[in-house]
N, C-alpha and C positions, 0 to 999 in steps of 0.2 A: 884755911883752905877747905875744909871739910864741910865747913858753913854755905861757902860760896859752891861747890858742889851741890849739895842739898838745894839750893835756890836753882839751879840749872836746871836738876833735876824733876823740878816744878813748874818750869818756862814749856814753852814748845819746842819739840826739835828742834835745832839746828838744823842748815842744810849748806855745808856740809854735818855733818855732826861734831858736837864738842868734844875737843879732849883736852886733859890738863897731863902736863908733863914737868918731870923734875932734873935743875940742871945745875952746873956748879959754872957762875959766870964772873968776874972780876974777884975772886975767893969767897964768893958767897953763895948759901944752897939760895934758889930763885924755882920760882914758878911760873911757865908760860901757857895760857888761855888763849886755845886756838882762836881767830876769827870767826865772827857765826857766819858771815856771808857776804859775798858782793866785797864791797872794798871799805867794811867794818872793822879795825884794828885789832890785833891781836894783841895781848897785854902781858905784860913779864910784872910778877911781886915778889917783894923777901918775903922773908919765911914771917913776917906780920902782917902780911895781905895788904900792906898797902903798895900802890903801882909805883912801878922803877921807870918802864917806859911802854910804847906802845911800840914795837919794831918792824911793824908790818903793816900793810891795809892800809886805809885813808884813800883820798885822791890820789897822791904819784904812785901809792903799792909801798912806801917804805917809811910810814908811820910817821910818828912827831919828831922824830932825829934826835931823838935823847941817847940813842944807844944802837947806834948803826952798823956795830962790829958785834952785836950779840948774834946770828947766825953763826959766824966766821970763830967766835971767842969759845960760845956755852959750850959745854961738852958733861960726860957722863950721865947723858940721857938714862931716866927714867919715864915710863906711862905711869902716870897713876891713876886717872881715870880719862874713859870715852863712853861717850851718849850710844850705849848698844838699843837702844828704844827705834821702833818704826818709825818711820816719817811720815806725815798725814799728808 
């Protein structure tokens, strides 16, 4: 995660701006990757960085349907990081 961070961190702002946050979703810790923008998918990974699902965004707004109860399921939100950088 802290790799994928570091790459964000070198992209352009986001607009909205990025945030990753940590949640505990089917007994597992997971990671979700806000949407950068428009109706570009937000991404949920285990704790090895590879993707679980996209749960959001796309064309309808509700991702690739791998994991359609993660809003409703994840819980014990953490922030762990957001893009506090200006937007150009």
């Amino acid at each position: 995660m802290n790799r994928m961070i570091q790459q964000m961190q070198e992209e352009a702002t986001a607009n909205p701006p990025a945030k990753v946050y940590r949640y505990t979703y089917n007994d597992q810790e997971v990671y979700y990757v806000t949407g950068r923008c428009c109706d570009v998918p937000g991404k949920v990974y285990d704790m090895y960085g590879n993707v679980i699902c996209e749960p959001d965004g796309g064309i309808t707004g509700r991702g690739d349907g791998r994991c359609p109860d993660f809003f409703e399921q994840r819980k014990d939100e953490t922030l762990i990081w957001e893009d506090k950088r200006e937007q150009n």
